[in-house]
N, C-alpha and C positions, 0 to 999 in steps of 0.2 A: 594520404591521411596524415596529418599531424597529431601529436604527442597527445594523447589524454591528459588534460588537468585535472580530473576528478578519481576517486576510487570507489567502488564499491566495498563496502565494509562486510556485510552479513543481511541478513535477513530481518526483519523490521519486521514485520508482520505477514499473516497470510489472514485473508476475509474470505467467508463462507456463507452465503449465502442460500435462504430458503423460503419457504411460504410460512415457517413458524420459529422462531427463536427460541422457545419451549423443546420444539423437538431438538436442534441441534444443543440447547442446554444439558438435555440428557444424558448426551455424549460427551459431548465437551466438561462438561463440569460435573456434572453427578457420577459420571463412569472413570472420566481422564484424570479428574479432579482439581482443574482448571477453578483459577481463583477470578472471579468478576470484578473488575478493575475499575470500569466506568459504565455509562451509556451516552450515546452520539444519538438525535434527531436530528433530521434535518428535514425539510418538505423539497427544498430546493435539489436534494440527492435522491426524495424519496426511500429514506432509509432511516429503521430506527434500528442500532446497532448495540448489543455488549460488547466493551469491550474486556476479555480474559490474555491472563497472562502467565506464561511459562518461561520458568528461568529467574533471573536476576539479576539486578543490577545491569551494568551495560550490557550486558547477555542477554536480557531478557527480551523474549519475541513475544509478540499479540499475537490473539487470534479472534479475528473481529468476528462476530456470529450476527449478520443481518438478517429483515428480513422486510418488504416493503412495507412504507405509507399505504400506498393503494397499488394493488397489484395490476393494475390496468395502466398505470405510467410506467414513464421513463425517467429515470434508467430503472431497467428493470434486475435488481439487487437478487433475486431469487432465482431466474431465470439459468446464472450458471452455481453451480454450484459453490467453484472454488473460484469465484470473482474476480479476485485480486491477488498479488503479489507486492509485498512492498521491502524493499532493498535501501538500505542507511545508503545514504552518499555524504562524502566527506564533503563536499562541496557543492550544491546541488545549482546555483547561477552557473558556476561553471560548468558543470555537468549538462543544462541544458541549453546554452551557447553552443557548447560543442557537437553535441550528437545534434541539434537542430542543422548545423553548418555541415552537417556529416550526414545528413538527410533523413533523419529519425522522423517521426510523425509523431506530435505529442496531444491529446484530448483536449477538448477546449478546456477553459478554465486557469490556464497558468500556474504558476507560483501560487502560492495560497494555503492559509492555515488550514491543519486534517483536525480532524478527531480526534488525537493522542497530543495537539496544539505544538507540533513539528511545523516546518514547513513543505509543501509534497505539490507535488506533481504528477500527472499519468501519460506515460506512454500508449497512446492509441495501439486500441489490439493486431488492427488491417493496417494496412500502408496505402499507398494512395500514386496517382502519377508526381505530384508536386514533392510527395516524400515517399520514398520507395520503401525505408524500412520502417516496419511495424513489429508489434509484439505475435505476429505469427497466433494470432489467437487468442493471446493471455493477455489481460490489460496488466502492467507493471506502473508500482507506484514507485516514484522516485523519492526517498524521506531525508530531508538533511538532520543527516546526524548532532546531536550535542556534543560540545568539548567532552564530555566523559565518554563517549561513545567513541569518539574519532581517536581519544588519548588509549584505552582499552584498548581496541583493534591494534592500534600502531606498539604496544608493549606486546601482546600477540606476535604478532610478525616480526618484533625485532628478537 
């Protein structure tokens, strides 16, 4: 195994999915008191998404509350609960150069702008015989961190 050129920094968001965005509003914003940040459509993801956010400034994590277009596609956003995981990478090319050569399984789609207009990536939840590692489950998003994000973390750690 050679050297990692990437870091993981923190947690970037978690997306929750359900058949009602109303219901997990309840919770999320009206109980937790979660402030609604944006909303994400997409037909192509089948998902119309809030996005709420807790924290600040480079600290600050989402918490994406989906819930589908038409609950008869795919991908089906409702279906798990807690969807997604999404993790800042300091480097995210590099990041998936490497775990791909290191036999990661990542979702179709690629590289490509998210919702919060990061650049992101998913790690396939299953593994496969071509790539043997998977997210065990969990689909993981890959999010390239901003110079504030990646400078924050690294004042942290030092």
């Amino acid at each position: 195994m050679s050297q990692r050129p990437f870091k993981v920094l923190g947690i970037q968001q978690i997306a929750i999915g359900g058949p009602s965005k109303d219901r997990l509003k309840t919770l999320w914003v009206d109980k937790l008191g979660l402030d609604i940040t944006g909303n994400f459509v997409s037909e192509r993801e089948n998902v119309d998404e809030d996005i709420c956010a807790m924290g600040t400034g480079p600290f600050k994590v989402e918490v994406d509350l989906m819930q589908p277009l038409d609950p008869e596609k795919k991908p089906a956003v409702h279906t798990t609960p807690l969807n997604h995981v999404g993790l800042w990478i300091d480097d995210l090319p590099a990041a998936v150069e490497w775990l791909t050569a290191e036999g990661v399984r990542f979702a179709p789609g690629g590289i490509r702008k998210g919702a919060a207009g990061f650049d992101i990536c998913f790690l396939h939840p299953k593994a496969n015989d071509e790539f043997p590692v998977g997210g065990e489950g969990v689909l993981i998003e890959l999010v390239q961190a901003p110079p504030e994000v990646v400078d924050a973390f690294a004042k942290l750690a030092g």
